[in-house]
N, C-alpha and C positions, 0 to 999 in steps of 0.2 A: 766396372768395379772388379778386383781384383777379388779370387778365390782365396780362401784360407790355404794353408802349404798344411796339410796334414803329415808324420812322421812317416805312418804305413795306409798305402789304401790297399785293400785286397778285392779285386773281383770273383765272389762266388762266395754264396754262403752255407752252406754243405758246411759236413764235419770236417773238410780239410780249413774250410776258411775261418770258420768259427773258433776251431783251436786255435788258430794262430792269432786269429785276432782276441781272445781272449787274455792266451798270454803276452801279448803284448800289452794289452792295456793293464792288465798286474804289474806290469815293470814298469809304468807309467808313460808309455807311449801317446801321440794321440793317432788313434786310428780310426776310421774309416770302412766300411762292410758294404758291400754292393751286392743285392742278392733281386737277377733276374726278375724272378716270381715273389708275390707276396705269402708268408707264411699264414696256416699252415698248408704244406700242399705235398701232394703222393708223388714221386719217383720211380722209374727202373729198377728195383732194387732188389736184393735176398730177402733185405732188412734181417740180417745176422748177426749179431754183435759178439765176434771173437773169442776168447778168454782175455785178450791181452786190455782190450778197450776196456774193463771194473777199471784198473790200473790208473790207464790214460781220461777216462773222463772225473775219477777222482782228485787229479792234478787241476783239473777245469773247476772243480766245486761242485761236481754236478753226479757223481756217486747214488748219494741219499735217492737222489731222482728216479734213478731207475725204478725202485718200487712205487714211487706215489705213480710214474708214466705207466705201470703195468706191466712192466717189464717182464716177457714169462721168461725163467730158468732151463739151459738147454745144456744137455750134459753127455747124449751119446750123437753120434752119426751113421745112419744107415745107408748102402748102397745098394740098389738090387736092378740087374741086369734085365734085361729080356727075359731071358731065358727063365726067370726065379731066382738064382743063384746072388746070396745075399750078404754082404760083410758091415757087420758091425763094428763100431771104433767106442774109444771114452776120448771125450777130450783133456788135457792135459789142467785143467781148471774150467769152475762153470764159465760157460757160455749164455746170449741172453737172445729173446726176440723181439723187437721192439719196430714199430713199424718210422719212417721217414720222418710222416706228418707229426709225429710225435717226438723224435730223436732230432730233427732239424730244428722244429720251432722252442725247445726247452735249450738248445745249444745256444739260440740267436738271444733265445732271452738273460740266458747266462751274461751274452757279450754284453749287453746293454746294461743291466746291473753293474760289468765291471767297467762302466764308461765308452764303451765301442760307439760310436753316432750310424747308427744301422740304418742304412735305405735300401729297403725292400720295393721292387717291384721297378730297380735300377738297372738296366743293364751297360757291363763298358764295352762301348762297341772296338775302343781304340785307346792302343798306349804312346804316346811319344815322349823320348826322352831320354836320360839316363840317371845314373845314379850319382855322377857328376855335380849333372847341374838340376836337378830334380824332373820330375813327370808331369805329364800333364794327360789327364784322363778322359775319354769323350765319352759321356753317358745320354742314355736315354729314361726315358721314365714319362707315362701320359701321353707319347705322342711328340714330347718336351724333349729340345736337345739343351745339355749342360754340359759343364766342363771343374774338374775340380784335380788341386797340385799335389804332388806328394814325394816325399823324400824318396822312400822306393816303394816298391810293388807286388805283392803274391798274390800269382794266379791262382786263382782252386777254383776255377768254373766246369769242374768235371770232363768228361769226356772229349767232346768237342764240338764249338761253339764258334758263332760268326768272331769271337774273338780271335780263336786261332786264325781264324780266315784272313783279319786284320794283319796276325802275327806273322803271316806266309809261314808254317809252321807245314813241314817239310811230311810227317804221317799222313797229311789230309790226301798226298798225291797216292798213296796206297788203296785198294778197293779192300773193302772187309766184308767177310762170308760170313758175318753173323747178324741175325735178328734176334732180340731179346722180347719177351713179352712178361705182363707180371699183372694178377688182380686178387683181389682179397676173398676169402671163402668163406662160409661154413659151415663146419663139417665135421666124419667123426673127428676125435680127439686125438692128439697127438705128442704126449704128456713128455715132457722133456726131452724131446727127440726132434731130429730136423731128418727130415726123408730125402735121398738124392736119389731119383728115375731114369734109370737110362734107357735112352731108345735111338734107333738108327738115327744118326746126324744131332744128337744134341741130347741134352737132361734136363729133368724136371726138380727143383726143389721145393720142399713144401716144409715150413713151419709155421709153427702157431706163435702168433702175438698178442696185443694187449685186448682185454676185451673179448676172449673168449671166440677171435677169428685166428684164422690164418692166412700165410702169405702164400701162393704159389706164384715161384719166378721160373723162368724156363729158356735155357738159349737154343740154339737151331741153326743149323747152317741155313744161308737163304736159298740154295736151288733146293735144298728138301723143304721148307716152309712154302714155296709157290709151288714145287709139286703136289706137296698135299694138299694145301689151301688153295692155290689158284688164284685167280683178281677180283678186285669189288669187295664189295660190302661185305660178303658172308667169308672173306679171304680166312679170318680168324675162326670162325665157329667151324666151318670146315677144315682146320688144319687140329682143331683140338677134337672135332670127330675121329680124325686119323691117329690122334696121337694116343686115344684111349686102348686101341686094339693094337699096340705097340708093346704096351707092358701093365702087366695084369696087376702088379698093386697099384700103379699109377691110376687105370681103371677103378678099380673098385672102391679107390676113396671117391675119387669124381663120382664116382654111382651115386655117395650116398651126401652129396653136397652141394650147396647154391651158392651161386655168385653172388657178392655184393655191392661190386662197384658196378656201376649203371655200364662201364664198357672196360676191355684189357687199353693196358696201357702197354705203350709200344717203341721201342728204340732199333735200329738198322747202324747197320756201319759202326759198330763197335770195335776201337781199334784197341786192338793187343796186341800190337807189334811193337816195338821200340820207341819209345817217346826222348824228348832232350827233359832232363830238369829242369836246367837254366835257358831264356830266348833272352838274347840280349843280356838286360838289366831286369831282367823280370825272373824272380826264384816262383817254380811251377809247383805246386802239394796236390795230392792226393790225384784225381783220375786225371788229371791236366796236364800231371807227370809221368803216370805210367799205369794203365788199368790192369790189375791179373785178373786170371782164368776165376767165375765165380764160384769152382770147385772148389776151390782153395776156402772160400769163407772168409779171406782176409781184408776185404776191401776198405772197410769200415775204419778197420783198426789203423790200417796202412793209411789212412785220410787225417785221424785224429794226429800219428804220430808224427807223418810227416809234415803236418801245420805247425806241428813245436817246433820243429826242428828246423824248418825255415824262420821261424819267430826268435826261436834264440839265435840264431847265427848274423838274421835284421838287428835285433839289441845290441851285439855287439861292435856291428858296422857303423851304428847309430849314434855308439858311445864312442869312435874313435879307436876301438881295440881291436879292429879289420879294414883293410885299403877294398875299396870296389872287388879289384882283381881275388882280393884274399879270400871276399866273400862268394862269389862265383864257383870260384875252384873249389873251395873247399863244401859249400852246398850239394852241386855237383857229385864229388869224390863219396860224400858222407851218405845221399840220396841211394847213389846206386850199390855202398857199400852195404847200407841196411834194407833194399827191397828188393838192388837185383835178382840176387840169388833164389826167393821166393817167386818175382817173375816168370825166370828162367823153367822152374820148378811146374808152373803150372801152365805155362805154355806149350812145356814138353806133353804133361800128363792130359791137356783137355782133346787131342784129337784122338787118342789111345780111347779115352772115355767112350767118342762116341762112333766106335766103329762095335755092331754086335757082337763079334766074336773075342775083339782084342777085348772088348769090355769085359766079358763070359769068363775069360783064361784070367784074366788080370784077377779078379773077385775071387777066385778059386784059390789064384796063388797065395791073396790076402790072408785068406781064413787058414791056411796050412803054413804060411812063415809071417809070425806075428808080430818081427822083428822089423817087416820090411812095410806094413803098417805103421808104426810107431814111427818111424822116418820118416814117412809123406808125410804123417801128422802135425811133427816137429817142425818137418823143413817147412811149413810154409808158420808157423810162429816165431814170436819176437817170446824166447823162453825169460829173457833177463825183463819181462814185465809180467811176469807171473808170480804167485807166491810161491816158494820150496815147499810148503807142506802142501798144496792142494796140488803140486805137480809130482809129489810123492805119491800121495793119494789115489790120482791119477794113473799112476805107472801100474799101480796094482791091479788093476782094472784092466789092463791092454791087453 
């Protein structure tokens, strides 16, 4: 029996795939959602929700949401070194905390309301095909191998995934120094603010989400994570013994707070180096395309905006108003025109971060040119999705 020919399949349902496949079924596509795991379920994440993403998930329908999910309201940024030495920021508009399990399954149910035919707990292990003559998708699911057609393709299955392996996708030959870990706490309060902790080889973030917890995410270069922690089982509980007498507020919240997931959740090989947007016939969104530094806080928003923007550039391939070639290039062009520079931005600043001393100068420099503050700030937002009065409001504050 022959598979249906779907318009767009997207593997990965994250907020890169979610957007796109949401906007596409608004322009009346039929599409398609492949999402590994079934929802709801915890992720690697900041779980920080930008200023720009009110914007972008209000284009979704899904605005209103944020309050009934619990969304807490986050509005400064704190850094504090080693040493003490502390710099505070406003952001440019409110910011939110909202945790994965909650931000992923309200996005997927969005798609589904807007027609999306969502299979969760899908994976594509393989893409063949082009945009020619359409795709042919190899899934798994149960144990189950399946196959289903599709005009074309967006990837957004995150970071990196036996799909790329599929894709011979050219970053996996690169080795990455980083370990990420990330679990829920709680603990004292931490009222509209997200805390950044820096300590030799890496930083800690910590905000509060829905329900009265918070999130601590934290990266690490890997020979400092096995130096401190060492192998086996206790690799973790010993590397977070090490990292309490690193830096004294990071310390003393921990003092006064309990874990609540049953264990940290844990990702290696995090690649921040240069990704393609485009593999083939396959247009990439969100960490599939290009992961930044989680200084930066943009991750989120960079996922939601670059699924529109592969979504509109598919509609118009779709309707005849783009040749393959046109769509390629110009995805491509448009991708690294709107994220490079924010990449770039935060790739430069995350090794400065976690060296003790550059960190120490840099925080000092902060707090006495507040000019050069408001610029990191910026540079890593999409400002043309903001409101002018809350980025007025904003500027007073810097």
């Amino acid at each position: 029996m022959t598979s249906p020919l779907y318009d767009v399949a997207i593997a990965g349902g994250g907020p890169a795939g979610c957007s796109a496949a949401i906007r596409l079924a608004q322009r009346g596509a039929r599409v398609v959602l492949c999402e590994a795991r079934t929802y709801p379920h915890d992720k690697v994440c900041g779980e920080f929700l930008s200023p720009e993403c009110s914007t972008l998930l209000a284009r979704l329908g899904l605005k209103s949401e944020l309050a009934t999910l619990g969304a807490v309201p986050i509005g400064t940024a704190s850094l504090a070194a080693p040493d003490g030495v502390t710099w505070e920021t406003h952001f440019p508009a409110p910011a939110w905390g909202l945790s994965r399990r909650a931000l992923d399954a309200a996005l997927a149910e969005r798609a589904r309301a807007a027609g999306v035919e969502v299979r969760s707990g899908t994976s594509v292990v393989n893409v063949a095909g082009n945009l020619g003559e359409a795709f042919l998708l190899s899934l798994r699911y149960g144990g189950k191998d399946d196959c289903l057609r599709s005009r074309a393709v967006i990837g957004a299955h995150g970071k990196r995934s036996s799909l790329d392996r599929a894709l011979r996708r050219q970053f996996l030959i690169r080795r990455e120094p980083y370990v990420a870990l990330k679990a829920h706490f709680r603990g004292p309060r931490l009222p509209g603010r997200i805390e950044l902790n820096v300590f030799p080889g890496g930083y800690c973030g910590l905000s509060e989400i829905e329900n009265g917890t918070a999130n601590l995410g934290l990266l690490v270069r890997e020979s400092v994570f096995q130096a401190a922690g060492g192998a086996g089982p206790a690799a973790i509980d010993n590397f977070v013994t090490w990292l309490r007498r690193q830096n004294p507020r990071l310390d003393a919240w921990l003092g006064q707070a309990s874990r609540l997931d049953e264990r940290w959740l844990s990702i290696a090989q995090i690649p921040f180096s240069p990704k393609e947007a485009v593999v083939g016939d396959i247009l990439l969104a969100g960490d599939a395309a290009g992961v930044i530094a989680p200084l930066a806080g943009d991750g989120i928003a960079m996922a939601l905006r670059s699924g529109a923007l592969a979504a509109d550039l598919v509609l118009r391939y779709l309707d005849g108003k783009l040749s393959a070639a046109e769509l390629r290039k110009n995805y491509a062009e448009r991708w690294a025109h709107e994220f490079g520079p924010r990449l770039r931005l935060g790739r430069a600043l995350q090794p400065l971060l976690m060296q003790r001393h550059a960190a120490s100068v840099g925080l000092r420099l902060l707090k006495y040119v507040p000019s050069i503050g408001r610029a990191l700030v910026y540079g890593t937002r999409d400002l043309g999705l903001l409101e002018k009065s809350d980025i007025a409001l904003a500027e007073n504050n810097l």
